[in-house]
C-alpha positions in Angstrom: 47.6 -43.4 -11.8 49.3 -43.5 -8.6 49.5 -40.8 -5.6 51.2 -40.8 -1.9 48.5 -41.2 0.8 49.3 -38.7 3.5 47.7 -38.4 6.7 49.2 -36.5 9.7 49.3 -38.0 12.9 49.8 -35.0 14.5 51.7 -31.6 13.0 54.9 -32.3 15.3 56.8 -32.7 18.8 59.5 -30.3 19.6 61.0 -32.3 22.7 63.4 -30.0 24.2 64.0 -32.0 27.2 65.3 -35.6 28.5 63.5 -36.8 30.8 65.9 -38.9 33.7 64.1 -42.2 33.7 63.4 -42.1 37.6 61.4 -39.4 37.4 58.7 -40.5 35.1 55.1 -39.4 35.9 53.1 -43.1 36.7 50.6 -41.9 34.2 53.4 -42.3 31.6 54.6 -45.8 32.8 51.1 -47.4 33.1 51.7 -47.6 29.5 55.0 -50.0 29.7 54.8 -53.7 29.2 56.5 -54.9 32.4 58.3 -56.5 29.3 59.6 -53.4 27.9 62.9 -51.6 28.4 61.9 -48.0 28.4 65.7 -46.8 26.1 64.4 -42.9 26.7 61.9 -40.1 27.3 61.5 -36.6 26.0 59.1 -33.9 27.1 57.9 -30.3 25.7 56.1 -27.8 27.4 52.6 -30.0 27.1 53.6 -33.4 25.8 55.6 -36.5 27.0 57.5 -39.1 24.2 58.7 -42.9 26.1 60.7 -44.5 23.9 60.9 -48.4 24.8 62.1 -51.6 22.9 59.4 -52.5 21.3 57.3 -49.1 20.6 57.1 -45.3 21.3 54.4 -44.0 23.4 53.2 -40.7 22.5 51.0 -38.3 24.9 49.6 -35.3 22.8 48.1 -32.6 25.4 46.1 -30.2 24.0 45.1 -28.1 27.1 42.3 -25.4 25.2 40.1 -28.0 24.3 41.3 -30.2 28.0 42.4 -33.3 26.0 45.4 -35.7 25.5 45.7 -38.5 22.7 48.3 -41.2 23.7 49.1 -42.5 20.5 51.2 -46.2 21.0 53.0 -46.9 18.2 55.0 -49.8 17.6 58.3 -50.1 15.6 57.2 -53.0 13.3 54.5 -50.7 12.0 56.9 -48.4 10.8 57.7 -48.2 6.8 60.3 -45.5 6.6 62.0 -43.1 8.8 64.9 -40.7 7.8 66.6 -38.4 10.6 68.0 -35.0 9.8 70.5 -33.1 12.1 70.8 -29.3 11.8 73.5 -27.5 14.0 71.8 -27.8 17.9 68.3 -29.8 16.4 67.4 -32.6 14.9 64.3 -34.1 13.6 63.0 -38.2 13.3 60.5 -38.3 10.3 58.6 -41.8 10.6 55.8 -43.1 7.8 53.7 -45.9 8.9 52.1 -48.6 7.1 48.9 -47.0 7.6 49.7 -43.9 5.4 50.2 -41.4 8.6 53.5 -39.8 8.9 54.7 -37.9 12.1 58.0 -35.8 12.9 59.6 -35.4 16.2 61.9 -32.7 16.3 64.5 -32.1 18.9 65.9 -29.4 19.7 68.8 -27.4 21.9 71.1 -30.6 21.5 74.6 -31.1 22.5 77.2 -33.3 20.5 76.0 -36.3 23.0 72.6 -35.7 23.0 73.3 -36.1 19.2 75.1 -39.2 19.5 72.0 -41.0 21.9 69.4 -39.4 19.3 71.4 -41.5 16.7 71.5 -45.1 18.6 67.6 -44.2 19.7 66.5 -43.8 15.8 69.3 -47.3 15.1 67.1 -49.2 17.9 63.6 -47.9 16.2 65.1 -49.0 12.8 66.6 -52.3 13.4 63.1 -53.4 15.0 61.5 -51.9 11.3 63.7 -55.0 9.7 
């Protein structure tokens, strides 16, 4: 008998903003390697999303309950990701070895901002290999 574990990092991320790289909180880049090329960052209302080389940082803010998970995830721990792209959104689904799965969605996207979604999820991929 066999069965898919599933386990939900967290429900989803609905970045609807690029963060310029110069204007990065320092709580964000105390997390970078001095290693590291940060490629891109995303934010929502609440939550932040660095994208680097090697890994994604993730900072989860859940203000009723005055908490944040930071969940560092690096590529090579990745088993699968697919991306989907709908007419101004798209979304990154990513399973990791462990068994949890997580979806960033992105949404209110130009063609370009498209087109950089695309060689983001190729970097995250080719480091999966």
């Amino acid at each position: 008998m066999a069965y898919i574990k599933y386990k939900e990092l967290t429900k989803y991320f609905n970045f609807n903003k690029e963060i310029p790289l110069n204007d990065l909180p320092n709580y964000v880049t105390d997390y970078v390697n001095k290693k590291e090329e940060i490629y891109k960052a995303y934010k929502t209302l609440r939550d932040k999303a660095l994208f680097t080389d090697k890994r994604m940082i993730l900072f989860d803010v859940h203000p009723i309950w005055n908490t944040k998970k930071i969940h560092i995830i690096p590529y090579k721990s990745i088993s699968t990701g697919a991306i989907l792209f709908k007419k101004n959104n798209a979304s990154i689904f990513l399973s990791f070895d462990s068994g949890y799965q997580i979806r960033l969605n992105f949404v209110r996207l130009s063609a370009s901002d498209k087109t950089e979604l695309r060689k983001l999820y190729s970097e995250m991929m080719d480091s999966v290999i």
